[in-house]
C-alpha positions as CSV (number, residue, x, y, z in Angstrom):
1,X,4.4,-5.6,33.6
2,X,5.0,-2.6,35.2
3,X,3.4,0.9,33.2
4,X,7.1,1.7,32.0
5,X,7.7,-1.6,30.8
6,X,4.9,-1.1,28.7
7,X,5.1,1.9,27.3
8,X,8.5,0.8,26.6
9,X,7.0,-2.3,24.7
10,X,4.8,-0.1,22.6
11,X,7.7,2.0,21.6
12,X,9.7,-0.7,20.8
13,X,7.1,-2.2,18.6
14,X,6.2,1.4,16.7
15,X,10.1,2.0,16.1
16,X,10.4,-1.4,14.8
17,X,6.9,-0.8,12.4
18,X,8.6,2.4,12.0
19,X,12.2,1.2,10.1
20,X,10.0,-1.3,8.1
21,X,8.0,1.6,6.5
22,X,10.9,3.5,5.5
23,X,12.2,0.6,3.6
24,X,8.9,-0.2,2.0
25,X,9.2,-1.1,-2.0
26,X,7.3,2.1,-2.9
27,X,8.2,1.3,-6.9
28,X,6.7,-1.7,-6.1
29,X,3.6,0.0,-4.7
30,X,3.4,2.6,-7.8
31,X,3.1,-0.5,-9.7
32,X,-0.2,-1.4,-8.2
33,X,-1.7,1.4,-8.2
34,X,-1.0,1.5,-12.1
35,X,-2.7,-1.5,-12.2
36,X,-5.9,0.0,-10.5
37,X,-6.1,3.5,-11.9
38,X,-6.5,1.2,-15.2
39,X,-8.8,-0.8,-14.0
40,X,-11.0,1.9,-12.6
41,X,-10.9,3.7,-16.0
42,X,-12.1,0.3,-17.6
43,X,-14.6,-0.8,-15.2
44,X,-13.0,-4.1,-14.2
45,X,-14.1,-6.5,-11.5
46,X,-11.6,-6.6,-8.7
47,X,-11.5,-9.9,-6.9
48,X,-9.5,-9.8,-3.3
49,X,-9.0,-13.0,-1.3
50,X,-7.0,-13.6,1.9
51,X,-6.7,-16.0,5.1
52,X,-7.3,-15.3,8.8
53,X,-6.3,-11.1,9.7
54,X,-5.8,-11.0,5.7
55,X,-9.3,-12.2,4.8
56,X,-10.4,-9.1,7.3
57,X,-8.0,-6.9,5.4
58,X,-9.4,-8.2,1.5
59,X,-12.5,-7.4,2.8
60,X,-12.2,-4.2,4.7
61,X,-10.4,-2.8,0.7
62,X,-13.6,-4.2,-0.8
63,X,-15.5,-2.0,0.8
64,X,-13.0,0.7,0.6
65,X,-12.9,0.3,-3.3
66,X,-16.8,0.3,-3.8
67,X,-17.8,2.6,-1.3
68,X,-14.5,5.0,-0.5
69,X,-13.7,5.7,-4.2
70,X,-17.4,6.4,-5.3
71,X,-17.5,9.3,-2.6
72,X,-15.3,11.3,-4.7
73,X,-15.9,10.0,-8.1
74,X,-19.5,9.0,-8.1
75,X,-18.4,5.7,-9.4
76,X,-17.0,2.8,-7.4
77,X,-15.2,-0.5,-8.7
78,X,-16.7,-4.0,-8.9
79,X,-15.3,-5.2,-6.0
80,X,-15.8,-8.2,-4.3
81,X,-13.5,-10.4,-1.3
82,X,-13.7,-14.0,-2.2
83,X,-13.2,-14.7,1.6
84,X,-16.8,-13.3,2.6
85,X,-19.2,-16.3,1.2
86,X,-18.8,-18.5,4.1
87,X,-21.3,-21.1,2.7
88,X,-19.6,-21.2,-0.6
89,X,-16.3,-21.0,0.8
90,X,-17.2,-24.6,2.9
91,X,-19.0,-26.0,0.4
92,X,-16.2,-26.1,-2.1
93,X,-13.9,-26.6,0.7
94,X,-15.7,-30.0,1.7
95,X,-16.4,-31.1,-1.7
96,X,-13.4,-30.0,-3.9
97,X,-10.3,-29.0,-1.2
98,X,-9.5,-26.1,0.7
99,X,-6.9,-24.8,-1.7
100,X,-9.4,-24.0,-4.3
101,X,-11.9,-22.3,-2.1
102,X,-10.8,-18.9,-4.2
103,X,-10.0,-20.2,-7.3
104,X,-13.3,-21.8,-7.8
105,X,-14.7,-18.9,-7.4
106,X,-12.8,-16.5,-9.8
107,X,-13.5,-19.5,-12.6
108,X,-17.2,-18.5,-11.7
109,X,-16.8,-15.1,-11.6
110,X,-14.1,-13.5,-13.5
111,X,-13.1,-12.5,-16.8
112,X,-10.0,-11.6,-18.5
113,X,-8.7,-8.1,-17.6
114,X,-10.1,-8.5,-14.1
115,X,-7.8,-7.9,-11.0
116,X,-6.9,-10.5,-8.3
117,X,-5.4,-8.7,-5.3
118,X,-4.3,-10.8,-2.6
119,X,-2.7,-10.6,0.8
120,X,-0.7,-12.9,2.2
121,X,2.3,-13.0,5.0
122,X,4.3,-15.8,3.5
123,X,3.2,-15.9,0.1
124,X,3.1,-19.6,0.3
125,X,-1.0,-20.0,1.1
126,X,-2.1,-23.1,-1.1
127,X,-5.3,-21.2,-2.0
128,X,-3.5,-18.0,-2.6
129,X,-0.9,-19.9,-4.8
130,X,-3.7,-21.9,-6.5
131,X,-6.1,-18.6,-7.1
132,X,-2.9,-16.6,-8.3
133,X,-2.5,-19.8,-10.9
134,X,-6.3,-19.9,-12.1
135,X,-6.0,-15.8,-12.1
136,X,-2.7,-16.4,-14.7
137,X,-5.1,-19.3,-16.5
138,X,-7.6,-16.7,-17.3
139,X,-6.0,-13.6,-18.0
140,X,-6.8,-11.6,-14.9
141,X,-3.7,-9.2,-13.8
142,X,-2.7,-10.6,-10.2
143,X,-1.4,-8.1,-7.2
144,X,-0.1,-9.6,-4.4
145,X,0.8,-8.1,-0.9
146,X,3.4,-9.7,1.0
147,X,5.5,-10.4,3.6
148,X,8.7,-12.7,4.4
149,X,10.1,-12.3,0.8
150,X,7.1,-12.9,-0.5
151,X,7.1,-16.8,-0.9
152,X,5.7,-18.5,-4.0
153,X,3.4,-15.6,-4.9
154,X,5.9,-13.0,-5.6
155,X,7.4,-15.0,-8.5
156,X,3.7,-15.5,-9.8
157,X,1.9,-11.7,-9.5
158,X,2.1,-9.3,-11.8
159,X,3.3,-6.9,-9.3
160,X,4.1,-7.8,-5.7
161,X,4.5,-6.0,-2.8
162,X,6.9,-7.1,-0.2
163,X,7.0,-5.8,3.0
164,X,10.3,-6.2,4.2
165,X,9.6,-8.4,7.9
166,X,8.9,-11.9,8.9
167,X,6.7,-11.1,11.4
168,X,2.8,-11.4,10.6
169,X,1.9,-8.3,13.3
170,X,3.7,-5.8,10.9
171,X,2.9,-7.7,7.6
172,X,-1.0,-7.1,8.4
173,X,-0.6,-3.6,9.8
174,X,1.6,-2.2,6.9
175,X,-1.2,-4.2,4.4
176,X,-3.9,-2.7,6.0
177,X,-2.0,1.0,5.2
178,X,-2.0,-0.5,1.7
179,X,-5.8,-0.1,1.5
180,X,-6.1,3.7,3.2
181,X,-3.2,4.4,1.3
182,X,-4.8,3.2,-2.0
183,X,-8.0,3.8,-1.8
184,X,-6.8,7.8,-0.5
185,X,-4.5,8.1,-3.8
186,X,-7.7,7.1,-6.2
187,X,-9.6,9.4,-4.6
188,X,-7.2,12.2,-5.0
189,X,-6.4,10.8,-8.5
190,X,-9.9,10.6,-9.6
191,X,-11.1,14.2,-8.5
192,X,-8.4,15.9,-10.5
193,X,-9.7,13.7,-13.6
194,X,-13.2,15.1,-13.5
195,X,-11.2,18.7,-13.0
196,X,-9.5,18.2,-16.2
């Protein structure tokens, strides 16, 4: 490719990125963050799990949410990304099936009133649909982000977040805003709660 050809690549690419985030569900979006400013005020464990980019992205917001949030607040959440334990995950993988390599875990590990947030381009993930289905089982409030209208998942979370494309490349950027965007709004949120 010749350097125009490139640039004009790029351009194309950030105009397309560009028209999906002016038609994000941002009701939607409110609705999560709802979910977390209550979860933050009652100390509840939030349990993120993803595959492939979206494993990076559940666990780049667990570390956002622990360590982002307690710089303003002095407190953090419980967080912790179900797609970290590599010997777990393969262990339950081998011995039970890869679709419960989540879902075993939350059994182990949550309660009710705990948050399952989950990323996901097609929504139709068997472990995502399965961990969703345990989070349901056991009371724990499910948010999904999603792409390609959202698949099985968005009929299943408590609040999901579609991102209007069908291509994974934008689906992971946009979710990967999700997290900055969040974790900058809780910050924000939670500094005018200790002014008040």
């Amino acid at each position: 490719m010749q350097t125009n050809s490139k640039v004009a690549f790029a351009q194309s690419y950030i105009e397309s990125l560009c028209r999906i985030l002016h038609n994000l569900p941002l009701s939607d979006f409110a609705l999560a963050l709802d979910r977390l400013e209550k979860a933050l005020v009652e100390q509840r464990r939030i349990f993120l799990a993803g595959n492939g980019g979206s494993a990076a992205t559940a666990s780049h917001m667990a570390e956002d949410l622990m360590k982002g949030v307690a710089q303003s607040m002095g407190k953090s959440f419980r967080a912790i990304s179900l797609s970290d334990n590599v010997p777990l995950i393969t262990a339950i993988a081998n011995d039970e099936s890869y679709s419960e390599i989540f879902a075993s875990q939350l059994r182990a590990l949550a309660q009710a009133g705990d948050v399952l947030i989950v990323f996901s381009g097609s929504g139709n993930s068997a472990n995502i649909v399965r961990a969703v289905e345990v989070a349901r089982q056991m009371q724990v409030k499910t948010i999904a982000f999603l792409g390609m209208g959202g698949g099985q998942v968005a009929k299943m979370a408590d609040v999901s977040v579609i991102v209007p494309s069908n291509e994974y490349g934008p689906i992971e950027d946009i979710h990967m805003m999700f997290d900055h965007l969040i974790t900058a709004y809780l910050r924000s949120w939670s500094a005018k709660l200790q002014k008040d």
